[in-house]
C-alpha positions as CSV (number, residue, x, y, z in Angstrom):
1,X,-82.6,215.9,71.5
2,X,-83.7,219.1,70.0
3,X,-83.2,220.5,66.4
4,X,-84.8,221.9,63.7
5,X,-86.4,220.4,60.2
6,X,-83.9,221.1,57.0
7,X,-86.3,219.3,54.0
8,X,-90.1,218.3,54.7
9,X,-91.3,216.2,51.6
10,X,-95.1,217.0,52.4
11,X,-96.3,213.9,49.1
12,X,-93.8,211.3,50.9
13,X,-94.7,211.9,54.3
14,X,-90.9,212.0,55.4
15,X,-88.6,214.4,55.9
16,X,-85.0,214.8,57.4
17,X,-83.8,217.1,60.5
18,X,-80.3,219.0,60.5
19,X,-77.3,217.4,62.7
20,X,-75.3,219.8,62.8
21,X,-71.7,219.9,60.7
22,X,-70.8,217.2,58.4
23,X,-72.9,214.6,60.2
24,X,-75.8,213.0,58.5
25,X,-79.1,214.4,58.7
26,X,-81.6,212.4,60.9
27,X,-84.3,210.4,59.1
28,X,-87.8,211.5,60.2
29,X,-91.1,209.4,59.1
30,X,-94.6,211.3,59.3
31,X,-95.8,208.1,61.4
32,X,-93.1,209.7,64.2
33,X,-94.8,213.2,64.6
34,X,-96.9,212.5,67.8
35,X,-98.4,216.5,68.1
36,X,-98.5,217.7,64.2
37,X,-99.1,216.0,60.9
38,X,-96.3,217.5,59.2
39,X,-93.3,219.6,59.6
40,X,-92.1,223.1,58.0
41,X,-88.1,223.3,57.6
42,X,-87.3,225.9,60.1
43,X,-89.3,224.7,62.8
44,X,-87.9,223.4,66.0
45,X,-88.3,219.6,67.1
46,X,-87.7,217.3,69.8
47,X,-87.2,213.5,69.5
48,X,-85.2,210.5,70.3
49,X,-82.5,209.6,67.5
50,X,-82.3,206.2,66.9
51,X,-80.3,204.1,64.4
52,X,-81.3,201.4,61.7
53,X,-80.0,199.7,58.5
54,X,-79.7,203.1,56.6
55,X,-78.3,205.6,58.9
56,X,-79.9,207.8,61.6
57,X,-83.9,208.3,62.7
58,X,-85.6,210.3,64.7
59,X,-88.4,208.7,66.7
60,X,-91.3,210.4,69.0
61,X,-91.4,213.6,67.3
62,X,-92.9,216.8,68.5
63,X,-92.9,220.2,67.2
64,X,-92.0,222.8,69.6
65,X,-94.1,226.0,69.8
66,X,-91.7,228.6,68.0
67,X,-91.6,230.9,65.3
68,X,-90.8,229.7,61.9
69,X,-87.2,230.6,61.0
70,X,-87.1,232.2,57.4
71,X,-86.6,228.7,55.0
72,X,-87.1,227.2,51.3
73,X,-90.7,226.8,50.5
74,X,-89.7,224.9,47.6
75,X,-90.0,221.5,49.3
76,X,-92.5,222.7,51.9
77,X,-96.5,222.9,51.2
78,X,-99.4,224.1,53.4
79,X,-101.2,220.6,52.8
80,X,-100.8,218.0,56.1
81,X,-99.7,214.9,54.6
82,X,-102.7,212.1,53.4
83,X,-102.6,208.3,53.3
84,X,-104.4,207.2,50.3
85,X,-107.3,205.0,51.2
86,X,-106.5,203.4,47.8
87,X,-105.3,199.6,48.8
88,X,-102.6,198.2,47.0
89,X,-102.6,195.2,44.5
């Protein structure tokens, strides 16, 4: 399938793709993206959707060469997204 990004949350390394109408938006996990680090709303992916316990997910990501569309920056930032090397209790 092919769509574009509508939120990239850049600090939680997720973000969610449009679906076009009033369906759901699709689910998309920075551990998907197999040719970026991180997405830009606007931009132009392909994937495979999948389903799980909360709703739609979009697996096998990759960012398709385009041209940014215009879009909010508000939820978008120029930083690729960072695991924390810090271990957890």
């Amino acid at each position: 399938m092919q769509t574009t990004v509508k939120r990239w949350f850049t600090d939680k390394g997720y973000g969610f793709l449009h679906n076009g109408g009033d369906a759901p938006d699709i689910m998309v996990h920075a551990n998907e993206l197999k040719n970026c680090q991180y997405l830009r709303p606007g931009r132009t992916v392909e994937f495979e959707c999948h389903t799980n316990s909360k709703g739609l997910v979009a697996k096998n990501v990759r960012l398709v060469q385009d041209q940014p569309k215009a879009h909010n920056q508000r939820h978008s930032q120029q930083y690729p997204f960072q695991r924390s090397s810090y271990g957890r209790y």
